[in-house]
Phi, psi and omega in degrees: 000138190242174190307330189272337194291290179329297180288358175254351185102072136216126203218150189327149185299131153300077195340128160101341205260014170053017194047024167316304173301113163263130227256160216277121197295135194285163247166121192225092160295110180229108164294146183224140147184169163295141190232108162245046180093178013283171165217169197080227171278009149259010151247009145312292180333295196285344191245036170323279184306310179309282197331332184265331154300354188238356147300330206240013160300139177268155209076002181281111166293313189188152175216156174256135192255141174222160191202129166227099213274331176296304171292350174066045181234160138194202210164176179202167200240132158238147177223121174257172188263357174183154193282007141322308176297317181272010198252303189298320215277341186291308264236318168295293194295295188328303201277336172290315199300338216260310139343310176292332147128327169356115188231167187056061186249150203272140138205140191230147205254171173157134171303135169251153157226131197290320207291311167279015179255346153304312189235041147257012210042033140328290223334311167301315161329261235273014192060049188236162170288146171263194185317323181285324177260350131293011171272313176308310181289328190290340188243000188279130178258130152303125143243138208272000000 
């Protein structure tokens, strides 16, 4: 099982347990609010220290940062490794943004499923290979 396997909830088979346990369903948060900048790389610049705190959540795989300087919104896309994680972390980021002075911000929770998200080219998200390299395996000849 390799590190990505681990951060989305998934874990090795257990001799005897028959998959009775299911591994903890990956968990997707997506922020809305009003912005008004900065943006681009002076809000790179400004947002050093959030990013690297908000890299080191725990339970966190990965976030997108998002910004639309013509509506004057932004937001980030998040991937927990289950809704626990996204649960604590909504409850953090809500009480920071609102700190910030930030008002009307929007966030909506949803289960993903990996299995149609796998073969939408997730796959690197969720640690699975993508579509080029199972094409690759698929087509590959053994020489002895």
């Amino acid at each position: 099982m390799n590190e990505l396997d681990t951060r989305i909830g998934r874990r090795r088979p257990v001799p005897g347990d028959r998959g009775v346990r299911r591994a903890a369903m990956p968990t997707a948060l997506l922020f809305r609010f009003p912005f008004p900048g900065p943006w681009g790389e002076e809000l790179a610049q400004a947002s050093q220290a959030l990013a690297s705190d908000i890299a080191n959540q725990e339970g966190l795989v990965w976030k997108i940062w998002l910004e639309d300087r013509e509506t004057e919104q932004a937001g980030g896309i998040y991937l927990f490794e289950d809704a626990a994680a996204a649960s604590r972390y909504r409850e953090k980021h809500e009480r920071r943004l609102a700190s910030m002075g930030l008002t009307g911000v929007v966030v909506d929770a949803f289960s993903v499923n990996t299995e149609l998200s796998v073969l939408t080219m997730a796959r690197a998200a969720l640690g699975e290979p993508n579509a080029s390299e199972i094409l690759s395996m698929a087509t590959m000849t053994i020489r002895p």
